[in-house]
C-alpha positions as CSV (number, residue, x, y, z in Angstrom):
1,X,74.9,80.7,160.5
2,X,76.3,77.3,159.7
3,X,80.0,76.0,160.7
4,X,82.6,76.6,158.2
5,X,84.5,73.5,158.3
6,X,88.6,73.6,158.9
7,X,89.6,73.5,154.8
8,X,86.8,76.3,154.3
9,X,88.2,78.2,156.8
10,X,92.1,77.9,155.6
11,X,91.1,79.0,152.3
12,X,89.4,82.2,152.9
13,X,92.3,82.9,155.4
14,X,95.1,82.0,152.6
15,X,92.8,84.4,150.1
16,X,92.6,87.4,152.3
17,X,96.4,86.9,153.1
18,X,97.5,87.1,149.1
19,X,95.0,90.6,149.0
20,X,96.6,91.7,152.0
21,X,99.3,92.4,149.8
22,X,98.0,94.3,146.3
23,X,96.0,96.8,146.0
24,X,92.4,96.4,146.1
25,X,89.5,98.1,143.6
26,X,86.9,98.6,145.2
27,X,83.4,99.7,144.4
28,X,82.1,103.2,145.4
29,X,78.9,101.7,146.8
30,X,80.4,98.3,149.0
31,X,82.2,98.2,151.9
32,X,85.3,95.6,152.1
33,X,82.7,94.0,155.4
34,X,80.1,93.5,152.4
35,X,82.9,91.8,150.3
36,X,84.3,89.1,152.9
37,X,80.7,88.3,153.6
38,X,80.0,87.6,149.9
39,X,83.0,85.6,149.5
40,X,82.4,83.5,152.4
41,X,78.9,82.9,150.8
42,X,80.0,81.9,147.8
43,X,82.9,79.0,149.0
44,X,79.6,78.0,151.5
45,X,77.5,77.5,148.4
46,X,79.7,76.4,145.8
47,X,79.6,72.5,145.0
48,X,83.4,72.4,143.8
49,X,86.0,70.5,145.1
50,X,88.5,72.7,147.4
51,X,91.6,72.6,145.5
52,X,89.9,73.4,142.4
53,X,88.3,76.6,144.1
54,X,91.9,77.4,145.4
55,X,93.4,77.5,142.0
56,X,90.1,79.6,140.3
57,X,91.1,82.0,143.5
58,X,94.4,82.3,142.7
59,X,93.6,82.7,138.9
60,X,91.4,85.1,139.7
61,X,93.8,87.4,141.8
62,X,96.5,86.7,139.2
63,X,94.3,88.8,137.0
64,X,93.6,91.4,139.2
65,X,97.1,92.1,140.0
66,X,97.8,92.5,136.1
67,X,94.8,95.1,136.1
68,X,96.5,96.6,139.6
69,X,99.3,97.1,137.2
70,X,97.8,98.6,134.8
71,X,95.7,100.8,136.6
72,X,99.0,102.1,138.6
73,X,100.8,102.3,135.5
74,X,97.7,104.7,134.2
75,X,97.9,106.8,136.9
76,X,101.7,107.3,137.3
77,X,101.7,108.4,133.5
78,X,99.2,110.9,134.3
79,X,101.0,112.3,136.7
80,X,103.9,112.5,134.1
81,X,101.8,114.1,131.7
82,X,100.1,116.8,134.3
83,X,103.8,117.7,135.4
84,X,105.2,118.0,131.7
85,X,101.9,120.5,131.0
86,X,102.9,122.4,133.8
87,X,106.7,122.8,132.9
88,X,105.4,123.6,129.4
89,X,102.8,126.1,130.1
90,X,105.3,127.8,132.9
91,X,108.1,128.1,129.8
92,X,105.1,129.4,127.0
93,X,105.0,126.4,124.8
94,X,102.2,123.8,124.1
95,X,101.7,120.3,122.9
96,X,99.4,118.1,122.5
97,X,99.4,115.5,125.5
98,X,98.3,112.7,123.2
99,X,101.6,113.1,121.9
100,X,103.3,113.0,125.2
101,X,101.2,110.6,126.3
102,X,102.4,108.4,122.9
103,X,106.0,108.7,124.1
104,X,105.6,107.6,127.7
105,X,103.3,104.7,126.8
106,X,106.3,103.1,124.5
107,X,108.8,103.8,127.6
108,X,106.9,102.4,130.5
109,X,105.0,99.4,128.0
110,X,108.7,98.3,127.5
111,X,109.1,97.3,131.2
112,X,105.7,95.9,131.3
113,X,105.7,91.8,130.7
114,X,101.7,90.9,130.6
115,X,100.2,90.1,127.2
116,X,97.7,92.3,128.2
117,X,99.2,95.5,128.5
118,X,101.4,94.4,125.2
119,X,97.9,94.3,123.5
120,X,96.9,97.7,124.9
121,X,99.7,99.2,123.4
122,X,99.7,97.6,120.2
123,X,95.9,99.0,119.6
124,X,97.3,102.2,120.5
125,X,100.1,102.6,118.2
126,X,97.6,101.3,115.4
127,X,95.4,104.0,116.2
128,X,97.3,106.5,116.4
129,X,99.0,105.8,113.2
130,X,95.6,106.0,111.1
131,X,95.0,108.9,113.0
132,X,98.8,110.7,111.6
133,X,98.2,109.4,108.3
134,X,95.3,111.5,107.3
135,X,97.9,114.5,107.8
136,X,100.3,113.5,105.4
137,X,100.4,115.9,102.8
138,X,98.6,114.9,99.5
139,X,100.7,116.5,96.7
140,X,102.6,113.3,96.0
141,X,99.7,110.7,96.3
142,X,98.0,109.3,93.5
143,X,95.6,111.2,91.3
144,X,92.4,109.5,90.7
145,X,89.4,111.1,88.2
146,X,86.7,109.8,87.1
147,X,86.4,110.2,83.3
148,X,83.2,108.3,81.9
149,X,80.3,106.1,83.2
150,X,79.3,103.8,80.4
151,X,75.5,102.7,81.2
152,X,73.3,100.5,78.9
153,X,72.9,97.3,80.6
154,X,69.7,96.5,82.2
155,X,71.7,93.7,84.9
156,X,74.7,93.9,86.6
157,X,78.0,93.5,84.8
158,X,80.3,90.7,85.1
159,X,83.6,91.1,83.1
160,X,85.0,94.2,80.8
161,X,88.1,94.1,78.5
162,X,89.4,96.1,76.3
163,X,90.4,95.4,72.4
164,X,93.8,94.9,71.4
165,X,94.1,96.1,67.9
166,X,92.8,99.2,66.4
167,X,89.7,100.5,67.1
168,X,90.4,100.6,70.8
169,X,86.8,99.9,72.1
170,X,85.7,98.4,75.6
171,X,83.5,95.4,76.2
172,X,81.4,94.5,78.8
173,X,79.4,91.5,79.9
174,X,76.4,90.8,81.6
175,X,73.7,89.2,83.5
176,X,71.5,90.7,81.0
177,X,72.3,88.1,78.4
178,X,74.0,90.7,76.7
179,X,77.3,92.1,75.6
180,X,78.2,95.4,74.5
181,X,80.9,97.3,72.9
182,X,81.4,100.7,73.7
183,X,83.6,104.1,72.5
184,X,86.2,104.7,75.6
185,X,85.9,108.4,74.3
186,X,81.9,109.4,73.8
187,X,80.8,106.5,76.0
188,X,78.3,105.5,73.0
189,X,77.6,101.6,72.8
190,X,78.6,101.2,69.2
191,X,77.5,97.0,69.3
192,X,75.6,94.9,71.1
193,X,75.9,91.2,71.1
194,X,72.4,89.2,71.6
195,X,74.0,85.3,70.7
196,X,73.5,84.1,74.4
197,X,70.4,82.6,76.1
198,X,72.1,82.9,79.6
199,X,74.4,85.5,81.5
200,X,77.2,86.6,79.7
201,X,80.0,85.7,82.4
202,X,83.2,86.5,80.5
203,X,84.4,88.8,77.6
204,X,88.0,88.4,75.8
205,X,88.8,90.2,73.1
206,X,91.4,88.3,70.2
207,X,94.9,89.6,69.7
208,X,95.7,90.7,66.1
209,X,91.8,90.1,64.9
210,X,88.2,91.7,65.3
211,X,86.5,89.3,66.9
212,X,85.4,88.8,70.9
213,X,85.1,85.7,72.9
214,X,82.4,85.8,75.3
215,X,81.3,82.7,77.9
216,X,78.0,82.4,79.2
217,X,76.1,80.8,81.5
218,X,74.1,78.6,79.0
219,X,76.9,76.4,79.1
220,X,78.2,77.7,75.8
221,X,81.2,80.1,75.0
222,X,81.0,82.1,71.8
223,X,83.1,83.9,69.1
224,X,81.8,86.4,67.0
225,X,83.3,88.9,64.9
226,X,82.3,92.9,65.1
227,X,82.8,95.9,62.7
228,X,82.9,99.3,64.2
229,X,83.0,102.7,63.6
230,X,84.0,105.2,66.2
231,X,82.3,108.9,66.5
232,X,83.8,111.8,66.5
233,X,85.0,112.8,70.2
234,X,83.1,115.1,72.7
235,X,84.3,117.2,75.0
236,X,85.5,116.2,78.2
237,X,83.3,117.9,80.8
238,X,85.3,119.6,83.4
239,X,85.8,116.7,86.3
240,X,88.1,118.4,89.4
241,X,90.6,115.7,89.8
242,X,90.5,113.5,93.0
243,X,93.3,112.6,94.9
244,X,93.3,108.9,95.6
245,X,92.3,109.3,99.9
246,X,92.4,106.2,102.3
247,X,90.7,107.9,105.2
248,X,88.3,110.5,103.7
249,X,85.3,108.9,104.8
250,X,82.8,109.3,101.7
251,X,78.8,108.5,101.9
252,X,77.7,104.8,101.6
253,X,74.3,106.3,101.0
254,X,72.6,104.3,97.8
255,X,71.1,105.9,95.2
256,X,67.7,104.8,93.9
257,X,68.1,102.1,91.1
258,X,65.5,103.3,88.5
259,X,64.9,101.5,85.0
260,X,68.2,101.6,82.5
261,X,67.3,102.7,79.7
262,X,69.4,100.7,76.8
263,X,70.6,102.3,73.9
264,X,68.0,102.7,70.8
265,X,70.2,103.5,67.9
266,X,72.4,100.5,68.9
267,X,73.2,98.1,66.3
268,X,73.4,94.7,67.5
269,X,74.7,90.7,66.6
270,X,72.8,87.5,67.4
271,X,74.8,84.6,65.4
272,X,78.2,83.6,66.8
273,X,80.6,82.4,64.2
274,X,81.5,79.5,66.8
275,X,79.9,78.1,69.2
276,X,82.1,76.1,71.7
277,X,79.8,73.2,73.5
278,X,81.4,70.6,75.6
279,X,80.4,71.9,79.1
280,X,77.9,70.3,81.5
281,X,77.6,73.7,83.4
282,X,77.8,77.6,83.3
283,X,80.8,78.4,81.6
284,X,82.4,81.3,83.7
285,X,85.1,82.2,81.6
286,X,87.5,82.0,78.6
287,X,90.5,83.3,77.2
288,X,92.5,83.1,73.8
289,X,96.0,81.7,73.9
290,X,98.5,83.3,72.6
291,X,98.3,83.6,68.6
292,X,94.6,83.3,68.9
293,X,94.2,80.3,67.0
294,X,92.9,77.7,71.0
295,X,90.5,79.1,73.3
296,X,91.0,78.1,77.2
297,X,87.6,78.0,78.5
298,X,86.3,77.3,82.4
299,X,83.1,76.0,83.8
300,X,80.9,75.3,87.1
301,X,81.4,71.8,85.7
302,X,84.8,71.5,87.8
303,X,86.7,71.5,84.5
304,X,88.4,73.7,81.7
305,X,88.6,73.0,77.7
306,X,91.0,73.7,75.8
307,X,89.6,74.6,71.7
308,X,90.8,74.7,68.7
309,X,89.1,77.9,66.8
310,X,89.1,77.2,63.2
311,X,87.7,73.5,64.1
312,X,86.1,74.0,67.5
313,X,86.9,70.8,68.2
314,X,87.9,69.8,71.9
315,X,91.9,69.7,71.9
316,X,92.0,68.9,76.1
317,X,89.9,68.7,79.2
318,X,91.9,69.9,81.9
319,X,90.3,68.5,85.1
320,X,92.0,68.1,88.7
321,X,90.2,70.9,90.4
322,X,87.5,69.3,93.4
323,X,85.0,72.2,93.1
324,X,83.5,75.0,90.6
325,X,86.0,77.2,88.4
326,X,86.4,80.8,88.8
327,X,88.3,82.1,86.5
328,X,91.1,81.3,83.9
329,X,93.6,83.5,82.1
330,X,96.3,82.7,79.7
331,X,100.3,84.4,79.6
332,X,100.0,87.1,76.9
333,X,103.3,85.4,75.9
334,X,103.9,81.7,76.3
335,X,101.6,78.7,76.4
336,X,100.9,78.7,79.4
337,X,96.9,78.7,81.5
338,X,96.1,79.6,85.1
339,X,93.1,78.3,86.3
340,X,91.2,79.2,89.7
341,X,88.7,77.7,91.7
342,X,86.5,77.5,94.9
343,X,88.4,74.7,96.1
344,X,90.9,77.4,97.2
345,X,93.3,76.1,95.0
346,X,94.9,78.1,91.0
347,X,96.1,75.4,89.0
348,X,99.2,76.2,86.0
349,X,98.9,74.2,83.0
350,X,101.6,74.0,80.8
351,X,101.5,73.5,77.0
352,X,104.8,74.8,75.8
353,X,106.0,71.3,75.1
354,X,103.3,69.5,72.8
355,X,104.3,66.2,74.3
356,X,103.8,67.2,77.9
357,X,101.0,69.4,79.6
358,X,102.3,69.8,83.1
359,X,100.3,71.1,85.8
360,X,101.0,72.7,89.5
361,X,98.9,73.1,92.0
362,X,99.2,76.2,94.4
363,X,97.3,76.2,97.6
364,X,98.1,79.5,99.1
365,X,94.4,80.7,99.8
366,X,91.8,79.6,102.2
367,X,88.7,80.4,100.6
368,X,87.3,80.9,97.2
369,X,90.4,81.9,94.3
370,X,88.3,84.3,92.5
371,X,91.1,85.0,89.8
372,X,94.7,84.4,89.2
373,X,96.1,86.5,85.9
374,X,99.8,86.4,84.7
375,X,101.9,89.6,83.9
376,X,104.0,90.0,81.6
377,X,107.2,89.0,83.6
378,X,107.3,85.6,85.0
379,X,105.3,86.5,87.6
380,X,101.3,85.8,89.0
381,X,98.7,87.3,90.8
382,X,95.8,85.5,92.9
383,X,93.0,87.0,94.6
384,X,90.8,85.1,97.1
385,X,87.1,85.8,98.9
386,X,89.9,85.3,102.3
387,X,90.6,88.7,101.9
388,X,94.2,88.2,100.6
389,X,96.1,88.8,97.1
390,X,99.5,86.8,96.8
391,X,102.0,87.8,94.1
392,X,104.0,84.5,93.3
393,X,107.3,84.1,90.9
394,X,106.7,81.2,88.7
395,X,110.2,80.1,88.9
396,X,109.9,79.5,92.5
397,X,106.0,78.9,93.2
398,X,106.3,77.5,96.7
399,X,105.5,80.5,98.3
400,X,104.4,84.0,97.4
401,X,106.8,86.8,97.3
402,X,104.3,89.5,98.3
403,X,101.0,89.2,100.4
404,X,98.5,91.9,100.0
405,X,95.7,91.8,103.1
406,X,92.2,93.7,102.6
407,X,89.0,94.4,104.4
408,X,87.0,92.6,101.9
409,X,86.8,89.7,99.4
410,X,88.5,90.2,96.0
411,X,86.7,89.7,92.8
412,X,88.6,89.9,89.6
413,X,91.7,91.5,89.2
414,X,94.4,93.1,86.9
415,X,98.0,94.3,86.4
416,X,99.1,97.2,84.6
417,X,101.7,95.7,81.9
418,X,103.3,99.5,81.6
419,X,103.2,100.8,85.4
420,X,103.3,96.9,87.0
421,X,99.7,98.1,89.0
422,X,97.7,95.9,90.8
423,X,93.7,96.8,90.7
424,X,92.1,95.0,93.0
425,X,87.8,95.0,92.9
426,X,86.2,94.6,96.3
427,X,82.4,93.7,97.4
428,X,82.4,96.2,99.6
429,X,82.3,98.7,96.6
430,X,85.7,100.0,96.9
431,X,88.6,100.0,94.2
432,X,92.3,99.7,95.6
433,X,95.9,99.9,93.8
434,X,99.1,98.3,94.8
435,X,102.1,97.6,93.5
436,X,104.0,94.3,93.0
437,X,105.7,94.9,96.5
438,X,102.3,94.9,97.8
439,X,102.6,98.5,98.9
440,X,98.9,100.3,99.0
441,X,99.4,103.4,96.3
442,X,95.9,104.6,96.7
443,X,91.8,104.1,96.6
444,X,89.6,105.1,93.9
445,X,87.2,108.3,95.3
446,X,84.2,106.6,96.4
447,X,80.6,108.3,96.8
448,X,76.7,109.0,96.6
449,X,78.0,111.2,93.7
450,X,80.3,109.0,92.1
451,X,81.9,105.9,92.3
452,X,80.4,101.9,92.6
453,X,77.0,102.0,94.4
454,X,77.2,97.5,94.5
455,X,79.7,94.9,94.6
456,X,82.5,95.8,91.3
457,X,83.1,92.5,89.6
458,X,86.2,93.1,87.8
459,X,88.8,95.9,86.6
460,X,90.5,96.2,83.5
461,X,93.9,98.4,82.6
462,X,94.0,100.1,79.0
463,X,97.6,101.1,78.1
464,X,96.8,102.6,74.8
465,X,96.4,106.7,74.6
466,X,92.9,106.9,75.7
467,X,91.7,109.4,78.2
468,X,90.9,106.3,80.6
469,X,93.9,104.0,82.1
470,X,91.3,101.8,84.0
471,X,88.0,100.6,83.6
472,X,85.9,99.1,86.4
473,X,82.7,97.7,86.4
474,X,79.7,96.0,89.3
475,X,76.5,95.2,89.8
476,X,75.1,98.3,89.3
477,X,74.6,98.1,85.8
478,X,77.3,100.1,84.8
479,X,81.4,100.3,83.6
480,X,84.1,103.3,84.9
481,X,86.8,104.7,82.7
482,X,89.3,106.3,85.0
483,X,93.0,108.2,84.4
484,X,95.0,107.3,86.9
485,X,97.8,109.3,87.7
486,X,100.8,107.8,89.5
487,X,104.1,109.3,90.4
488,X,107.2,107.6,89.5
489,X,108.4,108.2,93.1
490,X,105.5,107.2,94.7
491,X,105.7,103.7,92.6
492,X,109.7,103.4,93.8
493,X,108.8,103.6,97.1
């Protein structure tokens, strides 16, 4: 055995004095000889300089006082919890001891000081709170049911709107190179749209006129006008309705994508009545401004146009933005044009004053801005691949006045105009509601049996008297009407 030199020796000496005074955990199957022998091994064979080993040493035991803590504290609330079950059981009542156990946690965490044990009661508050939420009773909560699947497209769908005039039809677009108008009632495709050489990206629907705006990803956006005729309703078949669960945990299990048939007796357009070109790149998106006589327009080409529809002449090229657009919507009322982009940036462009176009810049994301709409008060909504959807007051933009957190990216969104609702579409299939406050008012039912089976792309409110409220749509080739239900005092609170 080799000669510990002087330093060696203090160490191990100073070390065993600090244990002499904590409790030690030991291992069933060592013995506290086996211990001191590997310790003395270790400062023999270790290449670091002394007073570096003496602070990893008392690092070390630092940390295993904090679990000595702990593992007392565990043990005296046992204790506790074995006594109360006694005095319980000896007066005829029960209780559960996680409940007990809940109680004495928050009065002994409150003496305890270590980030650690802070931690370990934070976890356990959180899970006991999903845990007491799955109780609450569901008469209140949101009804959810699904109405109609609309199917017809051979590719995922992109975008769905809904008309604003008389007939009240729904479109969709999609990567089929095709867009389709549909009865919200019979789910019948009444019109299909075959202008595009490319993805149909976008579909916007004019205000006071029958005609449709639809971008593409053949660098083009198109208008085109459409005549339809709706059929005579069928009867709803009997769907129980769904209340709107957060914890029911429903079956991710995929059914098999077999060939969509598209519709036979489906009357379709090919020409567009304008066809907008000034984009070097996929054009993602478009919008009418309000009176329907510009079209806002956004592109992979870093920039958006602004048109003028009877002359389809470019009026403005609104560039700024440092990577691809995402989306762009206009105010249903003002002049106004939100534009979003992967540069994790929404620009607002201004052209309420024909002598000035202002434009702000709002960086309150960290990833991808998938979409930013307006509502009809002076507020707007961003959603961002970070996970995150910010409510923002355009009278004060500097910071949001609601952050909504979720488990997954946002795609595009939309706000009720009558009930002030906040759909959010997510890639992990799911479909949640919120309010303006950001308060969670429920999920749509989710399924093998019904529901998104792949990523939905967008969501889309109807406020006219149609049996759906909400339409949804994803890359599974097909669009959901829903009627969603909400009580006016689950929306107050």
């Amino acid at each position: 055995m080799p000669v510990e030199s002087g330093s060696s020796a203090a160490a191990r000496q100073a070390k065993q004095k600090r244990k002499s005074h904590s409790l030690s955990i030991r291992r069933t199957n060592s013995t506290e000889q086996d211990r001191s022998g590997l310790q003395r091994d270790m400062m023999e064979d270790s290449k670091l300089p002394l007073s570096l080993r003496s602070n990893l040493l008392d690092l070390f035991s630092q940390i295993e006082r904090e679990f000595e803590n702990l593992y007392i504290e565990n043990l005296e609330l046992r204790r506790e919890i074995e006594t109360l079950n006694d005095r319980l059981s000896a007066d005829g009542q029960t209780f559960e001891g996680a409940d007990l156990a809940k109680g004495a946690l928050k009065t002994k965490a409150s003496h305890s000081t270590s980030q650690l044990s802070q931690k370990l009661k934070t976890t356990y508050k959180a899970s006991t709170s999903k845990i007491v939420s799955s109780f609450k009773a569901t008469t209140s909560r949101a009804v959810c049911q699904l109405v109609r699947e609309y199917v017809g497209h051979r590719d995922g769908i992109w975008d769905l709107s809904v008309t604003r005039t008389q007939p009240v039809v729904l479109g969709t677009a999609s990567a089929d190179h095709s867009a389709m108008l549909w009865s919200i009632e019979t789910g019948k495709c009444l019109l299909k749209y075959m202008g595009h050489q490319g993805s149909v990206n976008s579909i916007k629907f004019h205000p006071t006129e029958q005609m449709a705006l639809t971008a593409s990803g053949d660098q083009t956006a198109h208008i085109w006008r459409y005549m339809v005729q709706l059929p005579t309703p069928q009867p709803v078949s009997d769907i129980n309705q769904t209340p709107c669960e957060d914890d029911v945990d429903f079956s991710d299990k995929d059914e098999a994508d077999g060939e969509v048939e598209g519709p036979n007796d489906c009357p379709s357009v090919r020409v567009a009545t304008t066809t907008l070109r000034s984009h070097q790149g996929v054009v993602i998106a478009a919008d009418w401004l309000v009176g329907g006589k510009q079209v806002v327009t956004a592109s992979w080409d870093r920039a958006a146009n602004l048109y003028d529809v009877e002359t389809s002449e470019l009026v403005h090229s609104l560039t700024g933005h440092d990577q691809e657009l995402t989306h762009c919507c206009t105010h249903p009322t003002q002049r106004l044009v939100v534009t979003s982009s992967r540069d994790t940036t929404f620009r607002l462009w201004d052209f309420r004053d024909p002598s000035i176009h202002s434009v702000n810049v709002f960086q309150g994301h960290t990833d991808t801005v998938t979409s930013a709409v307006f509502t009809v008060g002076d507020n707007v909504v961003s959603g961002s691949d970070d996970r995150t959807v910010k409510v923002w007051d355009l009278k004060n933009m500097r910071s949001p006045i609601a952050t909504i957190r979720t488990d997954s990216a946002v795609n595009r969104i939309s706000v009720s105009v009558n009930q002030k609702i906040i759909a959010l579409p997510h890639d992990n299939r799911q479909v949640r509601l919120f309010d303006m406050s950001g308060v969670r008012l429920a999920r749509l039912p989710r399924s093998n049996r019904q529901g998104h089976r792949r990523m939905v792309c967008c969501s889309a409110w109807c406020e006219d008297n149609t049996s759906c409220n909400l339409f949804t749509c994803g890359f599974d080739r097909q669009a959901i009407g829903w009627n969603i239900n909400i009580p006016a005092l689950l929306q107050e609170k």
